[in-house]
C-alpha positions in Angstrom: 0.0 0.0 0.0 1.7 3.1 -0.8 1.9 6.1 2.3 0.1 9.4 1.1 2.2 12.4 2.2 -0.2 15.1 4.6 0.4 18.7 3.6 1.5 19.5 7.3 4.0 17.9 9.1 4.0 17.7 12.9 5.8 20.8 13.6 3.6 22.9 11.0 0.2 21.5 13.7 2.0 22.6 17.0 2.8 26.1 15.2 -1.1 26.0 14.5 -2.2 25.4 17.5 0.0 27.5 19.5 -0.9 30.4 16.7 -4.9 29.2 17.7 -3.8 29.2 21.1 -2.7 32.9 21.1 -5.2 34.5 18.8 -8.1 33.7 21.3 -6.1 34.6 24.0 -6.2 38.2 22.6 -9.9 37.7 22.1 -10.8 36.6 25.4 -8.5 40.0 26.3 -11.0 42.1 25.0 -14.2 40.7 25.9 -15.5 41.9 29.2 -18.6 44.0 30.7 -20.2 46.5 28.8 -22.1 49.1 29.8 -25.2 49.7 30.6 -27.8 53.3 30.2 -27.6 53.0 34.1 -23.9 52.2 34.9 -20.9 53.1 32.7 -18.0 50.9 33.5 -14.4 52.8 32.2 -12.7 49.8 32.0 -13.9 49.3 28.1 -11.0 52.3 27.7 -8.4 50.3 29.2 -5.1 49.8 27.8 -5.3 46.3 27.8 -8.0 45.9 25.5 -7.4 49.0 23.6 -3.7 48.2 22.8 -2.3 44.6 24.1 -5.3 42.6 23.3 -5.6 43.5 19.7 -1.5 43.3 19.3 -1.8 39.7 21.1 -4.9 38.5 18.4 -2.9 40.4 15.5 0.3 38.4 16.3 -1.7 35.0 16.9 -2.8 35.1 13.5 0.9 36.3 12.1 2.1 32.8 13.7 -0.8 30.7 12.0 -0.3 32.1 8.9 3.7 31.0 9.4 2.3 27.7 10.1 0.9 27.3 7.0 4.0 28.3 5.1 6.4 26.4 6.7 7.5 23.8 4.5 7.3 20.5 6.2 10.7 18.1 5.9 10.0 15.1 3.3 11.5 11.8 4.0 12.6 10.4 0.4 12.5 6.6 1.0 12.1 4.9 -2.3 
């Protein structure tokens, strides 16, 4: 039976996962309470998820998209 060759090789899925990994992190960074017509909560201006949540998401998806280009070492046994 001949072996089919997978586009990804096992480091390109750990890259993707960590890459996953970090990209919600940033999301879950920036979730939080809202506010309401009876309470404003000022921590929707916070610098956290202004500034570092949105770099964290932005860089998670940089390190995805370098685990689908990394090209995956072929073993030529014939």
């Amino acid at each position: 039976m001949h072996n089919k060759e997978l586009a990804f090789g096992p480091l390109n899925y750990i890259v993707l996962a960590a890459g996953i990994a970090i990209a919600v992190i940033g999301l879950i960074m920036m979730s939080g309470n809202g506010t309401t017509e009876e309470a404003f909560n000022p921590d929707i201006f916070s610098d956290m998820r202004i500034k570092v949540a949105p770099i964290t998401t932005l860089l998670g998806f940089i390190v995805v998209i370098a685990a689908i280009l990394i090209k995956p070492k072929r073993n030529n046994k014939e």
